[in-house]
Structure formats: C-alpha cells, structure tokens
N, C-alpha and C positions, 0 to 999 in steps of 0.2 A: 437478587439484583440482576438486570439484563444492562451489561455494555455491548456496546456498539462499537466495531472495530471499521478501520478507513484506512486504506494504504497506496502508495503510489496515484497520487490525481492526476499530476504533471500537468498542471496547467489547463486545465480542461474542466471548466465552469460549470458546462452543461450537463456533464456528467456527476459532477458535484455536488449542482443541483436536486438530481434524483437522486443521486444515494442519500443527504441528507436530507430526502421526504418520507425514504421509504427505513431510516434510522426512527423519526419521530412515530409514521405509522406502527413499530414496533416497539414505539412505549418504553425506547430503553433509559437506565436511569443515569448516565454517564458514555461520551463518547472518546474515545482513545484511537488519534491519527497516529501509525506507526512510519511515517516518513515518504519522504518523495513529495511536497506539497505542487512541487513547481519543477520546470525541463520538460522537454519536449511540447509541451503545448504552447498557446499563444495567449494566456489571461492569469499569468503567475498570483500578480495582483489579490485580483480580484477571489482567487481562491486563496489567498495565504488572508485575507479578511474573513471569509468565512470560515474558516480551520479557526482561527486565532481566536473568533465570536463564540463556537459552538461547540469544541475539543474542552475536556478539562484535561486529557495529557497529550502531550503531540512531542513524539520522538523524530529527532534529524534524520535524514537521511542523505546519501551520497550526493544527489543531485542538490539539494537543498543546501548543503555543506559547499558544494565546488562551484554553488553560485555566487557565493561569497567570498570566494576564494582559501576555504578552512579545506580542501580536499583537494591534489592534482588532479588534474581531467587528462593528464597525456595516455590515461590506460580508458579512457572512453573512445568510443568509435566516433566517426567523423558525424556522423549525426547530432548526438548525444554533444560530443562538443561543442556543434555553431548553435546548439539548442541552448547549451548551458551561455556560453559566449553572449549570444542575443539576449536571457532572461537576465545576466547579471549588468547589461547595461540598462533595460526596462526597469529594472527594480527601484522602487521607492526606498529614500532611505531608511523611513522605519521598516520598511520590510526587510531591506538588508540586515538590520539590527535585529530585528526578529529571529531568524534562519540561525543568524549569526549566534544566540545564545540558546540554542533547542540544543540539548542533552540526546547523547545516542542510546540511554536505555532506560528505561521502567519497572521497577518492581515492587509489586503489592504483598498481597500473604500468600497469596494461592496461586498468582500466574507473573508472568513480566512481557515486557515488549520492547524488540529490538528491532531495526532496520533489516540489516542483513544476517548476524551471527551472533549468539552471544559470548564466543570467546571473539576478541581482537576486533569487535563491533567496525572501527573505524578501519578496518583492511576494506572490507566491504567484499567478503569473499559470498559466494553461492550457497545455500542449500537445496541439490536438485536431485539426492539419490537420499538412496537408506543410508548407506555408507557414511555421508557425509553427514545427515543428522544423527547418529550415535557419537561419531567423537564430538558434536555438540553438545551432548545432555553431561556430560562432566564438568559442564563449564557454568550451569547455574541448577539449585536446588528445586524451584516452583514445581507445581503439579503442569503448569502449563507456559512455554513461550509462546507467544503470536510473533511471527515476522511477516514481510514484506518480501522487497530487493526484485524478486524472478518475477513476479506479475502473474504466478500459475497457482492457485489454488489447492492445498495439498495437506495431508493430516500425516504426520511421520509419530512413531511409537516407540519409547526405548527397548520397546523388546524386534524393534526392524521393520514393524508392518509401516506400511507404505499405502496412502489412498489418495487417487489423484481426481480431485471434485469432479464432476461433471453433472450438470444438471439441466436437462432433456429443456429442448426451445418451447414445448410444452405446458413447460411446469416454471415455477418460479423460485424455489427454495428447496435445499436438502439438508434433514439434519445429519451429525454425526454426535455419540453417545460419548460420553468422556466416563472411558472405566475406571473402576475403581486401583488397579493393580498394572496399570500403566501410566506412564510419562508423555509429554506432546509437546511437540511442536508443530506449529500451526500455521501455514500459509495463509493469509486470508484472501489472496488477490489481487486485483487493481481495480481501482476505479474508473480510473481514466485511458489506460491505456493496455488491455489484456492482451496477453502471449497464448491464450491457450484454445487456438481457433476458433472462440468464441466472445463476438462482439460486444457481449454485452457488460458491463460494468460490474465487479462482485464487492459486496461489503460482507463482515459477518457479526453475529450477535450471541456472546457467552451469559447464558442462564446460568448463574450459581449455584440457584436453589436449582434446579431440575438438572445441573451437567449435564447440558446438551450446550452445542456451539452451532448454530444455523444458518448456511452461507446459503445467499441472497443473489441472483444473478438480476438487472434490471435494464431496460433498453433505455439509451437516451438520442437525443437528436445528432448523429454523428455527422451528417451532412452542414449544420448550422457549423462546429466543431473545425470539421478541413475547412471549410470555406475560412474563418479566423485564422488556421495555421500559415493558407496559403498567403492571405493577404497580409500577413505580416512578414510577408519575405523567408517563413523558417523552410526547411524541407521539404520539398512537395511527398517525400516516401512518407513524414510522421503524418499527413492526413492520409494518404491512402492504406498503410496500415492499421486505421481504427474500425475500418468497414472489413478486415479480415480478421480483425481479433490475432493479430502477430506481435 
C-alpha cells in the first residue's frame, strides 16, 4: 500500500493544488492530512474542501483548533494570531464545524499520526532535536509516527539518529529506508508554507510493502499565492516569506 502524507497547507490553494497532483501521479492508495489545514494563508476555504473531498484521515492541528476557538492563540506570535483572527471570521460555518470535530491523532497497525507530539498532542510542543524525539517514542508503540507542527522535513530514530531532508533544486524526490530494528518519527513537511530555506512545497509517500517513505519537494505558483495573502489584508511578512522558504 502507498499513502500519501499532507501537512501544514495553511491556506494556500496553490500549493495544494500541486501536492494533490503529484499525490495522484504516485498512485497512492489513501491520503492522510496530518493538520494545519488553514492560518497563515488567504483561501482557508477552499483548501479545507479539498482536504475534506480527498483525505480519508485528516488530524487537527493547532492552527486549525485556534480557528475555532478549541486552542488559545495568546502563545502564537503576532503574525500567526491576526492570521488565525482573520481566518476564523472567513470561515464557513460548516467549515467551522469541520475543524471543530478533527481528532488530534491516528493510529493504524504499523504507524500513527499526530500534529505536533504524541504525548500531550494538544500542548502543541516542538520536535526539533534528537533529544526531544526520544522522550517521544515512550509515548506510542507503531513502527512509525508522521508529524507535522515545525514545517522542516526530518526522519528521527529511537536509537537518536537524526536526518534532516534535503533535496538538491535538481532533483525532485529523496528516499529514506525504514529498518528493520529501528523506530521513527517522521517530519513530512509543509505544504504550504516551508521553514527550511527552501520554497518549494514537501509532501511524502509510505510504501508498506517496499518500507521506503519518499519525500517529495514540488514548485508551485508562489507569486499568484502573496498576491492573495496580500489582497486580503493578512501580513505582508506571510507572502513574502514563501518565496524564502522561512
């Protein structure tokens, strides 16, 4: 079986878009959003329609929670706030009722999927070191978590190895081997809005039968993207940080 993992879109259609083309061109056989559907961009909407159409599991996430009012936002930064602020007055009501009943976590036989952590899911704490994903693997059994949260791409091991994606402007995909006698946890990315100086959009895709997990880096129209953020009155920083990949 190949799923297709989505995380962090934040509002940003176009980027969306291309991930779910380049989900279908990989033929996978089930798609799982790990949270963030909406914040920071300007088309909450229109992406929580497509999540909602082509996701068969779609986990909450912080921004997605605090647009509904299920999370405080006083520990988000000023950005992040008039982000969440503006999308939870846009929001349709079924979208509100949407957001509103998405579960913080997923678990199958072989892996699960969280937002940000899977102990205390709803703190909405970090995993950005070795450190911090070890005292996470005590907190669920699977061969495998996927999270989200950081927007940085990253494969962490219960025995501390640590590998942080990168994949050359070059090339378009990297795999990584899922061993036998190791544990993971698994960044997949963002979509919509990357931290890891590079612009381009990451999805990934867990082959069962072959353990492999193949992160996906793809360009979309970031210029269409600011022009939308800007004309909606949000931020002018959240357009201009999708053309640096911050």
């Amino acid at each position: 079986m190949k799923i297709g993992f989505i995380s962090d879109i934040h509002g940003n259609f176009e980027a969306l878009e291309v991930a779910m083309s380049n989900l279908q061109e990989q033929n996978v056989d089930k798609i799982v959003c790990v949270g963030d559907i909406v914040g920071y961009g300007a088309e909450p909407g229109k992406c929580i329609d497509v999540v909602e159409k082509n996701a068969d599991t779609i986990i909450a996430g912080n921004h997605d929670w605090a647009s509904v009012g299920k999370t405080d936002i006083t520990y988000f930064n000023r950005f992040g706030r008039e982000a969440i602020l503006w999308t939870s007055e846009v929001l349709l009501p079924h979208h509100r009722s949407f957001l509103a009943e998405l579960k913080l976590s997923y678990y199958d036989s072989n892996w699960c999927a969280v937002h940000s952590t899977p102990h205390e899911p709803a703190r909405w704490r970090y995993i950005f070191s070795s450190a911090d994903a070890i005292e996470q693997f005590g907190y669920f059994d699977n061969k495998i978590c996927f999270i989200g949260h950081s927007h940085i791409p990253g494969v962490f091991t219960d025995k501390g190895d640590y590998i942080q994606i990168s994949v050359p402007f070059n090339e378009r995909e990297t795999l990584v081997k899922i061993l036998a006698d190791r544990r993971y946890i698994i960044n997949i990315g963002s979509v919509g809005q990357p931290r890891d100086s590079d612009a381009r959009g990451s999805i990934a895709v867990y082959d069962t039968d072959a353990e492999v997990v193949k992160f996906i880096r793809f360009f979309y129209p970031v210029p269409d993207t600011q022009k939308k953020i800007i004309a909606a009155g949000l931020p002018t920083f959240l357009a201009e940080r999708l053309e640096q990949g911050i």
